[in-house]
C-alpha positions in Angstrom: 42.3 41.5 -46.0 43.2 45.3 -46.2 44.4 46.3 -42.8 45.9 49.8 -44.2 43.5 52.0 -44.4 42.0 52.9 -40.9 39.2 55.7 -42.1 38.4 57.4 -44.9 37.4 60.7 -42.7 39.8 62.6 -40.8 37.9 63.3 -37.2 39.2 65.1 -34.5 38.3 63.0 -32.3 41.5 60.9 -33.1 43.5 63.7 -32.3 42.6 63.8 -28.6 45.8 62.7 -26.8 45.3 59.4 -24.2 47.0 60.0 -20.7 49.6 57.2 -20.3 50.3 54.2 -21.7 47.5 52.1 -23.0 45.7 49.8 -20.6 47.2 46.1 -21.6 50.1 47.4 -23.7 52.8 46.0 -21.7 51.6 43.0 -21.0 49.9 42.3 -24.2 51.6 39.1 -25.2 50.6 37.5 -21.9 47.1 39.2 -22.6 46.5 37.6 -25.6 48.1 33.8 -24.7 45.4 33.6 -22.0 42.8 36.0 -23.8 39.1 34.9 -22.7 35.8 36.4 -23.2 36.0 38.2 -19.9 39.3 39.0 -20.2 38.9 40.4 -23.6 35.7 42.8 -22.5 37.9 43.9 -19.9 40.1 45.0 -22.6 37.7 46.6 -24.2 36.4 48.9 -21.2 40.4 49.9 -20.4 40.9 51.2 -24.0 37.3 52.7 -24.1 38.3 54.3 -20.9 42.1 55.4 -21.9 40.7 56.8 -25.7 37.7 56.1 -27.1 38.0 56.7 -30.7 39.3 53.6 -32.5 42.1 55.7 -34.2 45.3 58.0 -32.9 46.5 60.7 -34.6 49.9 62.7 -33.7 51.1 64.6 -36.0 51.3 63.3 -39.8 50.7 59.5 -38.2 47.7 57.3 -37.5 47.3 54.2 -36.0 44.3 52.0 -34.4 44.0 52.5 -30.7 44.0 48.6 -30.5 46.4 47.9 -32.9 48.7 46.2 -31.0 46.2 42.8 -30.2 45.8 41.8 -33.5 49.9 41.3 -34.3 49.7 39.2 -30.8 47.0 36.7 -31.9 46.7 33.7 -34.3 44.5 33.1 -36.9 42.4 31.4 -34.5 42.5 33.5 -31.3 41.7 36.4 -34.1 38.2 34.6 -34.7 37.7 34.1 -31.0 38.5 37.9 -30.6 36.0 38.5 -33.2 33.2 36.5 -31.7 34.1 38.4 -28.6 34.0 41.9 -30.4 30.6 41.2 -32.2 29.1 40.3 -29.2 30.3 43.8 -27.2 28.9 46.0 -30.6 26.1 44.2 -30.5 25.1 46.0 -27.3 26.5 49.4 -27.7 25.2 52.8 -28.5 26.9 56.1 -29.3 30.5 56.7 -28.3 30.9 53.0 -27.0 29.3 51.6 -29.5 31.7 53.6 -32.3 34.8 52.3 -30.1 33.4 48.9 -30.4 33.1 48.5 -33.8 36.3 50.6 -34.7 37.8 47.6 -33.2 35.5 44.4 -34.5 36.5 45.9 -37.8 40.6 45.9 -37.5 39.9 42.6 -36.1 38.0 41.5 -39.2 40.5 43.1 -41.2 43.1 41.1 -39.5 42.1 38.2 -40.8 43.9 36.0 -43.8 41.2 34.0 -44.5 37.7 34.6 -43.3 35.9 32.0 -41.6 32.4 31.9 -40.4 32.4 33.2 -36.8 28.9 32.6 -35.4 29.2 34.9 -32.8 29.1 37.7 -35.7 27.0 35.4 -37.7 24.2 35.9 -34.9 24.5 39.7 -34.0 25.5 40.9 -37.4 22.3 42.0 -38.6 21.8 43.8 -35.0 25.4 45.5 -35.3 24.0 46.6 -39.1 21.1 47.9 -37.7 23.4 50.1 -34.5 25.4 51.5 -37.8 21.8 53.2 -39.1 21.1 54.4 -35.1 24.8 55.8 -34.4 25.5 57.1 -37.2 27.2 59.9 -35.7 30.9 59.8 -37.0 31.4 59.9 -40.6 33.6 56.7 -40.6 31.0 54.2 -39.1 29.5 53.0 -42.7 33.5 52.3 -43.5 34.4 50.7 -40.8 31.1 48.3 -41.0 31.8 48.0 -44.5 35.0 46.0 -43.3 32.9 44.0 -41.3 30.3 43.4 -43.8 33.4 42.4 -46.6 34.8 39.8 -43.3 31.3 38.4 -43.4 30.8 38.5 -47.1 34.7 36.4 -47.5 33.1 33.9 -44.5 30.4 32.4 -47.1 28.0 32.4 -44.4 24.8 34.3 -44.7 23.9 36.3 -41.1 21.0 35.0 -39.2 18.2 36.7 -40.4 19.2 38.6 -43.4 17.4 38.4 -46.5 19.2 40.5 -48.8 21.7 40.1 -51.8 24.6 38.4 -50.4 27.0 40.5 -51.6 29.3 43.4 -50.4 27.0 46.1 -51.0 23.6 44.2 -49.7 25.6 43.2 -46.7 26.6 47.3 -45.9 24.3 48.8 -43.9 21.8 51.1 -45.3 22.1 55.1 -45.1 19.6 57.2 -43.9 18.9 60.5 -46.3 19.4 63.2 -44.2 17.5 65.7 -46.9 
Protein backbone atom coordinates (compact mmCIF):
# COMPACT_ATOMS: atom_id res chain seq x y z
CA UNK A 1 0.00 0.00 0.00
CA UNK A 2 1.14 3.68 -0.43
CA UNK A 3 3.14 4.58 2.56
CA UNK A 4 4.51 7.96 0.84
CA UNK A 5 2.34 10.39 1.19
CA UNK A 6 1.82 11.29 4.96
CA UNK A 7 -0.95 14.33 4.48
CA UNK A 8 -2.26 16.14 1.98
CA UNK A 9 -2.44 19.43 4.28
CA UNK A 10 0.42 21.15 5.63
CA UNK A 11 -0.44 21.89 9.58
CA UNK A 12 1.54 23.56 11.84
CA UNK A 13 1.09 21.46 14.21
CA UNK A 14 3.86 19.19 12.59
CA UNK A 15 6.20 21.86 12.97
CA UNK A 16 6.18 21.90 16.78
CA UNK A 17 9.62 20.52 17.75
CA UNK A 18 9.51 17.26 20.35
CA UNK A 19 12.10 17.65 23.29
CA UNK A 20 14.45 14.64 23.07
CA UNK A 21 14.59 11.64 21.54
CA UNK A 22 11.46 9.79 20.98
CA UNK A 23 10.12 7.63 23.75
CA UNK A 24 11.02 3.82 22.44
CA UNK A 25 13.45 4.89 19.71
CA UNK A 26 16.41 3.33 20.98
CA UNK A 27 15.23 0.39 22.00
CA UNK A 28 12.65 -0.17 19.25
CA UNK A 29 13.83 -3.40 17.95
CA UNK A 30 13.58 -5.01 21.37
CA UNK A 31 10.15 -3.09 21.56
CA UNK A 32 8.71 -4.53 18.77
CA UNK A 33 10.24 -8.43 19.21
CA UNK A 34 8.23 -8.50 22.57
CA UNK A 35 5.47 -5.91 21.37
CA UNK A 36 2.04 -6.70 23.39
CA UNK A 37 -1.16 -4.95 23.67
CA UNK A 38 -0.01 -3.28 26.82
CA UNK A 39 3.16 -2.70 25.73
CA UNK A 40 2.02 -1.24 22.56
CA UNK A 41 -0.59 1.43 24.44
CA UNK A 42 2.24 2.27 26.39
CA UNK A 43 3.82 3.23 23.24
CA UNK A 44 1.23 5.02 22.27
CA UNK A 45 0.82 7.41 25.43
CA UNK A 46 5.04 8.09 25.29
CA UNK A 47 4.76 9.42 21.61
CA UNK A 48 1.37 11.20 22.38
CA UNK A 49 3.16 12.61 25.32
CA UNK A 50 6.73 13.48 23.40
CA UNK A 51 4.52 15.01 20.00
CA UNK A 52 1.21 14.57 19.44
CA UNK A 53 0.70 15.19 15.88
CA UNK A 54 1.34 12.05 13.80
CA UNK A 55 3.75 13.97 11.45
CA UNK A 56 7.34 16.01 11.97
CA UNK A 57 8.26 18.65 9.99
CA UNK A 58 11.98 20.34 10.03
CA UNK A 59 12.65 22.16 7.47
CA UNK A 60 11.83 20.94 3.75
CA UNK A 61 11.35 17.15 5.52
CA UNK A 62 8.51 15.23 6.85
CA UNK A 63 8.20 12.16 8.48
CA UNK A 64 5.59 10.15 10.73
CA UNK A 65 6.15 10.59 14.41
CA UNK A 66 5.93 6.66 14.59
CA UNK A 67 7.62 5.83 11.65
CA UNK A 68 10.19 3.96 12.95
CA UNK A 69 7.69 0.78 14.40
CA UNK A 70 6.40 -0.18 11.26
CA UNK A 71 10.17 -0.96 9.45
CA UNK A 72 10.72 -3.14 12.97
CA UNK A 73 7.58 -5.41 12.50
CA UNK A 74 6.49 -8.34 10.25
CA UNK A 75 3.67 -8.67 8.28
CA UNK A 76 2.17 -10.27 11.17
CA UNK A 77 3.18 -8.28 14.23
CA UNK A 78 1.92 -5.23 11.74
CA UNK A 79 -1.73 -6.78 11.95
CA UNK A 80 -1.33 -7.26 15.68
CA UNK A 81 -0.19 -3.58 15.86
CA UNK A 82 -3.26 -2.71 13.94
CA UNK A 83 -5.75 -4.51 16.11
CA UNK A 84 -3.98 -2.78 18.86
CA UNK A 85 -4.22 0.73 17.17
CA UNK A 86 -7.94 0.37 16.25
CA UNK A 87 -8.74 -0.46 19.46
CA UNK A 88 -6.83 2.87 21.18
CA UNK A 89 -8.86 5.25 18.13
CA UNK A 90 -11.72 3.66 19.00
CA UNK A 91 -11.77 5.45 22.26
CA UNK A 92 -10.25 8.76 21.60
CA UNK A 93 -11.43 12.26 21.14
CA UNK A 94 -9.78 15.45 19.87
CA UNK A 95 -5.92 15.71 19.95
CA UNK A 96 -5.53 12.04 21.19
CA UNK A 97 -7.79 10.73 19.10
CA UNK A 98 -6.02 12.61 15.86
CA UNK A 99 -2.55 11.05 17.25
CA UNK A 100 -4.22 7.79 17.27
CA UNK A 101 -5.43 7.44 14.09
CA UNK A 102 -2.39 9.33 12.36
CA UNK A 103 -0.75 6.14 13.45
CA UNK A 104 -3.59 3.22 12.81
CA UNK A 105 -3.27 4.71 9.33
CA UNK A 106 0.75 4.34 8.65
CA UNK A 107 0.14 1.08 10.20
CA UNK A 108 -2.47 0.20 7.63
CA UNK A 109 -0.44 1.67 5.08
CA UNK A 110 2.32 -0.56 6.13
CA UNK A 111 0.85 -3.37 5.12
CA UNK A 112 1.62 -5.69 1.71
CA UNK A 113 -1.31 -7.48 1.73
CA UNK A 114 -4.28 -6.55 3.69
CA UNK A 115 -5.86 -9.09 5.88
CA UNK A 116 -9.00 -8.96 7.83
CA UNK A 117 -7.98 -7.70 11.39
CA UNK A 118 -11.09 -8.06 13.58
CA UNK A 119 -9.92 -5.80 16.01
CA UNK A 120 -10.51 -3.02 13.24
CA UNK A 121 -13.25 -5.08 11.73
CA UNK A 122 -15.28 -4.41 15.13
CA UNK A 123 -14.44 -0.64 15.92
CA UNK A 124 -14.22 0.54 12.43
CA UNK A 125 -17.55 1.90 12.06
CA UNK A 126 -17.00 3.60 15.61
CA UNK A 127 -13.38 5.09 14.50
CA UNK A 128 -15.60 6.34 11.14
CA UNK A 129 -18.03 7.83 13.14
CA UNK A 130 -14.78 9.82 15.75
CA UNK A 131 -13.59 11.10 12.06
CA UNK A 132 -17.24 13.09 11.63
CA UNK A 133 -16.89 14.21 15.71
CA UNK A 134 -12.98 15.37 15.49
CA UNK A 135 -12.91 16.60 12.52
CA UNK A 136 -10.67 19.32 13.61
CA UNK A 137 -7.45 18.98 11.44
CA UNK A 138 -7.81 19.08 7.78
CA UNK A 139 -5.95 15.71 7.26
CA UNK A 140 -8.25 13.39 9.44
CA UNK A 141 -10.68 12.37 6.31
CA UNK A 142 -7.12 11.41 4.54
CA UNK A 143 -5.63 9.63 6.92
CA UNK A 144 -9.13 7.48 7.51
CA UNK A 145 -9.24 7.27 4.00
CA UNK A 146 -6.10 4.97 4.42
CA UNK A 147 -7.80 3.14 6.85
CA UNK A 148 -10.94 2.75 5.00
CA UNK A 149 -8.70 1.54 1.60
CA UNK A 150 -6.70 -1.16 4.38
CA UNK A 151 -10.28 -2.35 5.17
CA UNK A 152 -11.63 -2.15 1.74
CA UNK A 153 -8.12 -4.56 0.39
CA UNK A 154 -9.10 -6.97 3.66
CA UNK A 155 -12.49 -8.23 1.82
CA UNK A 156 -14.17 -8.05 5.03
CA UNK A 157 -17.20 -5.91 5.53
CA UNK A 158 -16.96 -3.87 9.26
CA UNK A 159 -19.40 -5.07 11.82
CA UNK A 160 -22.34 -3.11 11.34
CA UNK A 161 -21.94 -1.18 8.19
CA UNK A 162 -24.43 -1.29 5.53
CA UNK A 163 -23.05 0.72 2.90
CA UNK A 164 -21.39 0.21 -0.59
CA UNK A 165 -18.44 -1.73 0.01
CA UNK A 166 -16.21 0.17 -1.73
CA UNK A 167 -13.47 2.91 -1.15
CA UNK A 168 -15.69 5.82 -1.14
CA UNK A 169 -18.77 4.10 0.95
CA UNK A 170 -16.19 2.91 3.35
CA UNK A 171 -14.75 6.91 3.94
CA UNK A 172 -16.33 8.61 6.42
CA UNK A 173 -18.92 11.11 5.68
CA UNK A 174 -18.31 15.02 5.79
CA UNK A 175 -20.25 17.28 7.54
CA UNK A 176 -21.23 20.72 5.35
CA UNK A 177 -20.02 23.33 7.23
CA UNK A 178 -22.33 26.02 5.12
Amino acid sequence: MDNNCLFVCFSHEARAVPKGRPPFHDEIKAFAASMNEASFAEFYEGRFKWHWYPIITRGVSSFPTHGDLPEELSESELLEAIGYAANICSKEDGKRFISALGLLSLLCRSVDSPEAVPSLTTHFMAIRQRVTENAIDANIHYWFSMVALYQLSSGVAPDGYEGSFDHAGLNAPEVDAG
